[in-house]
C-alpha positions in Angstrom: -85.9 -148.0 -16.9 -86.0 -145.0 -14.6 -82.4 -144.4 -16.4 -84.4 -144.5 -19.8 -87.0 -142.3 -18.6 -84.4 -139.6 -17.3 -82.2 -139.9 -20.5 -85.6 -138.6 -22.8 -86.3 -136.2 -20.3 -82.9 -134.4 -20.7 -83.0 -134.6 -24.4 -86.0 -132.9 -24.5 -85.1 -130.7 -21.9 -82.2 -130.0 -23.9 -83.8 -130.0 -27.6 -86.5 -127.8 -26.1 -84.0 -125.3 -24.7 -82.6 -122.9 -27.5 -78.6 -122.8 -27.7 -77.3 -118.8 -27.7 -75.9 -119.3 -30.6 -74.1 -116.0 -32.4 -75.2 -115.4 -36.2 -73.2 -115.8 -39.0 -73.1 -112.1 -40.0 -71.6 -111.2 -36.7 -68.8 -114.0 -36.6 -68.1 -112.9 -40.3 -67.8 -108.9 -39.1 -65.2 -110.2 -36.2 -63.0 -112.2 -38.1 -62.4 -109.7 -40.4 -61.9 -106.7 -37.3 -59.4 -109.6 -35.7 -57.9 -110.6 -39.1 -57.7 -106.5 -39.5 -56.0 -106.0 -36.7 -53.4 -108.7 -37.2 -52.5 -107.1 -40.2 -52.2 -103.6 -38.9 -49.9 -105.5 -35.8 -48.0 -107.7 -37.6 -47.1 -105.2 -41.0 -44.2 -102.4 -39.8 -45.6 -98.8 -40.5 -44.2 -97.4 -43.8 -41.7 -94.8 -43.5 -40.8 -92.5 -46.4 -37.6 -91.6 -47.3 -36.7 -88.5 -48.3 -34.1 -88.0 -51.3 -31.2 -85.5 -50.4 -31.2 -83.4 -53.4 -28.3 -84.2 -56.5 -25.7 -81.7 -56.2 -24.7 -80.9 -60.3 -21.4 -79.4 -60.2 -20.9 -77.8 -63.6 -17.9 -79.1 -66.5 -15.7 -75.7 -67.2 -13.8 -75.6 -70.1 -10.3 -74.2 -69.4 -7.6 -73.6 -72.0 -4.1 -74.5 -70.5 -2.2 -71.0 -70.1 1.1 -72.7 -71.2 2.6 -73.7 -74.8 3.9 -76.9 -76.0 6.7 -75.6 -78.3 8.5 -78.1 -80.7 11.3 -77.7 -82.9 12.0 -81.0 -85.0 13.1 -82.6 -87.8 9.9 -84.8 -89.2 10.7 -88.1 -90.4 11.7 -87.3 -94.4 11.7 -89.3 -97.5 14.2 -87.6 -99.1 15.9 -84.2 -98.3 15.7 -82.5 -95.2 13.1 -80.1 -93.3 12.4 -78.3 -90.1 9.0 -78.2 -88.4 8.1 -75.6 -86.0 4.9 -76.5 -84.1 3.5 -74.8 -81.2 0.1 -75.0 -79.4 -2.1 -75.3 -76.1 -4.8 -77.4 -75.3 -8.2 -77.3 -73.9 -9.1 -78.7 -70.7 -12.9 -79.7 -69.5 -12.9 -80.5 -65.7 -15.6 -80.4 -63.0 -15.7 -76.7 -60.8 -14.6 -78.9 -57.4 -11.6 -81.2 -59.3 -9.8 -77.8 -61.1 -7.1 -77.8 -58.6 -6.6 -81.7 -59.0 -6.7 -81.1 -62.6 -3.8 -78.3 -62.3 -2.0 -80.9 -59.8 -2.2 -83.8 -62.7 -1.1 -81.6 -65.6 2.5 -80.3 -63.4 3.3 -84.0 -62.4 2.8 -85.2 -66.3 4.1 -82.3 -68.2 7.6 -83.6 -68.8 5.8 -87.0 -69.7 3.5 -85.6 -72.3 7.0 -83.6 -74.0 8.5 -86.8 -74.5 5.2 -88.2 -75.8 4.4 -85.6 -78.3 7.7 -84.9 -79.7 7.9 -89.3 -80.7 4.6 -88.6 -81.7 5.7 -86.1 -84.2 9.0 -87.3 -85.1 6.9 -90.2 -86.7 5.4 -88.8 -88.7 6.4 -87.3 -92.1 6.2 -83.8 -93.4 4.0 -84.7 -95.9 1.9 -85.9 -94.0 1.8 -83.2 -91.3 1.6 -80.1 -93.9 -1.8 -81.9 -95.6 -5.1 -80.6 -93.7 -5.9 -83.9 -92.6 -2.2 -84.8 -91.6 -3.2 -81.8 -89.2 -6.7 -83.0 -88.4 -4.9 -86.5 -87.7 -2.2 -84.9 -85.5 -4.9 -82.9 -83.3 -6.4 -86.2 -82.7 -3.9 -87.9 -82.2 -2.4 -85.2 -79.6 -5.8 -84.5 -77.6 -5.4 -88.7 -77.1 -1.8 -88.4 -75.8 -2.4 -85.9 -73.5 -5.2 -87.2 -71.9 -3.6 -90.5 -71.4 -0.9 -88.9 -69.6 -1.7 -85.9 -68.1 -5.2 -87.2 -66.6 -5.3 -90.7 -65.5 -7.9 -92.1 -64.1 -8.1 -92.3 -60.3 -10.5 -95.3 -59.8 -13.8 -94.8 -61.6 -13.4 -91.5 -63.2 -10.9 -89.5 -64.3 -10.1 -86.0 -62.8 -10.6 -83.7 -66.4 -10.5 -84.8 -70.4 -8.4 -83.3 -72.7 -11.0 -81.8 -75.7 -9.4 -79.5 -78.3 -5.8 -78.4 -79.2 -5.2 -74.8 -80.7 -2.4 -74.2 -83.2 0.0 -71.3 -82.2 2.2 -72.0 -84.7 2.5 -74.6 -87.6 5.2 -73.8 -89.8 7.6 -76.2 -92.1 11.0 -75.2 -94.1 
């Protein structure tokens, strides 16, 4: 019984002392300072990264100093003529590949002879004394010569071949 009587007397003893509890607003305020502070810890600190600025390098338009002369017989129907053609071409490159672009048309100038003179040898007078015989031929050479004077070296090519001007363009 004495047990009994000492049991009661500490539950009261204990019911009748007040816990120090903390409130609920406090705890709530701390977890969000610790859960805070994890966040600021456990997140790397942004770094900005500057852009280095985009260098343009401007496209010149150079016109080839040297002629392609041709003296041929066209392919003919019937009778027999003589063509005279002459003319120089138009070049646009970038201002740090002109050098390359010289480089490319010295190593493919015999190439693009050969070329051009098959390419007009094909083709009959008829069809190269009509104005668009002529416009067809200019197309046709601005596609021959950038095939073979500037070849691509790996993703881009070095300069593109863009206009041809007539020196002369004469038939008998």
């Amino acid at each position: 019984m004495t047990d009994d009587k000492k049991k009661e007397a500490d539950g009261k003893a204990e019911d009748g002392k007040k816990k120090k509890r903390l409130p609920p607003v406090l705890l709530v305020a701390i977890g969000a300072a610790l859960g805070g502070a994890g966040v600021v810890f456990a997140v790397p600190p942004k770094t900005v990264e500057l852009k280095a600025p985009v260098v343009v390098l401007a496209t010149e338009q150079i016109e080839h100093p040297d002629k392609l002369e041709f003296r041929f017989n066209p392919r003919a129907e019937t009778g027999k003529t003589y063509a005279s053609i002459s003319f120089t071409f138009e070049y646009s490159v970038r201002e740090d590949r002109k050098d390359a672009a010289f480089e490319a048309i010295k190593h493919g100038w015999g190439r693009a002879r050969s070329q051009v003179t098959e390419l007009m040898c094909g083709m009959t007078a008829q069809e190269l004394q009509s104005p668009s015989g002529k416009r067809i031929l200019a197309k046709s050479l601005i596609e021959t010569l950038d095939a073979i004077l500037f070849v691509s070296e790996g993703h881009e090519k070095v300069a593109t071949v863009n206009l041809v001007n007539w020196c002369d363009y004469m038939f008998q």
